[in-house]
C-alpha positions in Angstrom: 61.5 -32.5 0.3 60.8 -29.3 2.9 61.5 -29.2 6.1 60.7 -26.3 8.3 60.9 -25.4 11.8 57.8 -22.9 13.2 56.9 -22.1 9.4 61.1 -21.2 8.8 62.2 -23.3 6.0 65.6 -25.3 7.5 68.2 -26.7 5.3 68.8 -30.6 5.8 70.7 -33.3 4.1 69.0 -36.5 4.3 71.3 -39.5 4.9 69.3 -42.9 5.2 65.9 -41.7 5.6 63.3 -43.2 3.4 60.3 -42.7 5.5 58.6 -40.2 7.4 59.0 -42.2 10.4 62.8 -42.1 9.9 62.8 -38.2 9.2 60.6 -38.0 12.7 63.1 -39.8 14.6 66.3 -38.3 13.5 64.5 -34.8 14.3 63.7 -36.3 17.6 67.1 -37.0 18.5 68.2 -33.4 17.4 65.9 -31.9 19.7 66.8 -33.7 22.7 70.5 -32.6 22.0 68.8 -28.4 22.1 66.7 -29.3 25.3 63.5 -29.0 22.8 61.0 -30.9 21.3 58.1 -31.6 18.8 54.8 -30.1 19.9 53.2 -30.3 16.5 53.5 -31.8 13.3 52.4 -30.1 10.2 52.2 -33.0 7.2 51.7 -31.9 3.8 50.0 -29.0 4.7 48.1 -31.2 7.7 48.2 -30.7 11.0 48.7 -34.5 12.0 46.6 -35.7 15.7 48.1 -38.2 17.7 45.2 -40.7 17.0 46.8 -40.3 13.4 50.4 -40.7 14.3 51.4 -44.1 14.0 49.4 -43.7 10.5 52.3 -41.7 8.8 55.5 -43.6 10.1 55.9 -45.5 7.1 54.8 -42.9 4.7 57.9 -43.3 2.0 59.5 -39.1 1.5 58.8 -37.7 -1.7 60.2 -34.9 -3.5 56.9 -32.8 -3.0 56.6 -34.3 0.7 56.7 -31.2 3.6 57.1 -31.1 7.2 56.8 -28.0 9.5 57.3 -28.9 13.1 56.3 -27.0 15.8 58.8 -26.4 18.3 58.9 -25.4 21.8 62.4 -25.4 23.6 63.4 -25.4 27.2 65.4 -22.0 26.9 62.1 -20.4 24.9 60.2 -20.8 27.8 62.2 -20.1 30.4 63.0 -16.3 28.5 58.9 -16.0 28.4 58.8 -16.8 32.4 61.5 -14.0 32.1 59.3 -11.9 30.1 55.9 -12.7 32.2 58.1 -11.9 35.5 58.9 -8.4 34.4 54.9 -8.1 33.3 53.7 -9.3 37.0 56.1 -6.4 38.1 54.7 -3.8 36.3 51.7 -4.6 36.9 51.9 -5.3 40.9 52.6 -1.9 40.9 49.2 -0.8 39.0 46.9 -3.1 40.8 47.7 -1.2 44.1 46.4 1.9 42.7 43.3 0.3 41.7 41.6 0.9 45.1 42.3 4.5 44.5 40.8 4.5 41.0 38.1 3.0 41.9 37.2 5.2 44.7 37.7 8.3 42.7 35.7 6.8 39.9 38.5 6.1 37.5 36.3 2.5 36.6 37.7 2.9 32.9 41.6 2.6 34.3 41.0 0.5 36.9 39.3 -2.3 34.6 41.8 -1.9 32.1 44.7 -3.0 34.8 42.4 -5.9 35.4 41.9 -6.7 32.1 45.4 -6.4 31.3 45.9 -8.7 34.6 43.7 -11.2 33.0 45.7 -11.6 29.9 49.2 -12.0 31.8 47.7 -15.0 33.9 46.5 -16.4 30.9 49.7 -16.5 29.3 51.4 -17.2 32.4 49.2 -20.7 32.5 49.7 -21.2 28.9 54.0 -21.1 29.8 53.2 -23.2 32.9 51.5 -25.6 31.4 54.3 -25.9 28.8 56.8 -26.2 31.0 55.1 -30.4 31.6 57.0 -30.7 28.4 60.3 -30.3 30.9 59.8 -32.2 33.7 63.0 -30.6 35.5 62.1 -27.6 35.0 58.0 -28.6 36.1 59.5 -29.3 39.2 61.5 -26.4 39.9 59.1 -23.8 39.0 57.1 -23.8 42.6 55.3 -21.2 44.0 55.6 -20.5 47.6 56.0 -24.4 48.1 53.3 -25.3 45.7 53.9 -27.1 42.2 52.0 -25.1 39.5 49.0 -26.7 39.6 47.9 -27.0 43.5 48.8 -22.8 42.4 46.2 -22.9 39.6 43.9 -24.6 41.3 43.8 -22.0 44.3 44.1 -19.1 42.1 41.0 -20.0 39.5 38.3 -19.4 42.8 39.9 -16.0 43.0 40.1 -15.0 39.6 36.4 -16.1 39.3 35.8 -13.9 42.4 37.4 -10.7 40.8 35.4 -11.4 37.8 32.2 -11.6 39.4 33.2 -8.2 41.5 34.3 -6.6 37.6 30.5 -7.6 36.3 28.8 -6.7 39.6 30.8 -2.8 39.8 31.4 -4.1 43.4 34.5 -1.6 43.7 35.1 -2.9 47.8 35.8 -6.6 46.8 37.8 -5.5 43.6 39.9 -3.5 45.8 40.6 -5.8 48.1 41.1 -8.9 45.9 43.6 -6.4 44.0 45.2 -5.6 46.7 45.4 -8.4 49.3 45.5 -11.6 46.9 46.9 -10.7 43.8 49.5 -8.7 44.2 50.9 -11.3 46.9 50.8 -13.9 44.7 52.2 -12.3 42.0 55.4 -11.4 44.0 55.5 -15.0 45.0 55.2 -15.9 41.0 58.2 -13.5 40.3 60.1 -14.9 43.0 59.1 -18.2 41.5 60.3 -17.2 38.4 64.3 -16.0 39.7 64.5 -19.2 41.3 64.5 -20.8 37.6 
């Protein structure tokens, strides 16, 4: 039988496990122990839905039988808030000058800030919404008051407003969006972040 963790092959005696269902349990109980758990289940070389769960419980282990198990743990995601903090920094600092880039017709610079703004809050909602998997931690990530998604909510209008001013080459409102609502929000998201 193989067992792997996020496609690493682990080593693992079995004791008394006959079944799939056992192997899923006992792996269960070890993650809760590392503040981690299960987010996927690779069977066989198939990724295994939820509507198809209860189906493999009682599936008997073979020697040719392989699990990969996709892992997401408390400490993982709370080093890539880390990491998404020091990226919100960084680029705070470079949406203030895209005003000035825009104005001296620098589009090219100034929409690759954005651009690079726009990846960063897509990760930084992909790691929010992982962090449901953790409800203590959920709850203690909160952005000036807010639970993540009363944040999300507010900040989609904006991000579709900044979007339509990137499409429309309406440098004013990109400015301006730039400089008065992102950048405060991504200070409060950094601040957010330390508090964790």
């Amino acid at each position: 039988m193989k067992l792997s963790v996020n496609g690493q092959a682990i080593d693992i005696t079995l004791e008394n496990e006959k079944t799939v269902g056992d192997i899923l349990k006992s792996f269960e109980s070890e993650m809760e122990k590392n503040d981690a758990t299960t987010v996927k289940i690779v069977l066989d070389g198939k990724e295994i839905a939820s509507t198809e769960f209860d189906s493999i419980l009682g599936k008997e282990l073979t020697d040719t039988t392989s699990i990969d198990f996709g892992v997401v743990s408390k400490i993982e995601l709370v080093s890539s808030l880390h990491a998404i903090s020091d990226t919100f920094s960084a680029l705070s600092e470079k949406l203030e000058t895209v005003p000035v880039l825009l104005q001296s017709g620098k589009d090219k610079e100034a929409s690759g800030i954005i651009e690079e703004l726009a990846t960063a809050c897509d990760s930084f909602c992909h790691i929010g919404t992982m962090t449901m998997l953790f409800p203590e931690l959920y709850e203690k990530l909160t952005i000036n008051g807010a639970k993540l998604e009363a944040f999300f909510k507010e900040l989609l209008p904006i991000l579709n407003d900044f979007e339509a001013a990137l499409k429309d080459k309406d440098t004013v409102t990109l400015g301006d969006i730039s400089e008065y609502e992102m950048v405060p929000r991504l200070h409060s998201i950094i601040d957010a972040i330390k508090a964790v």
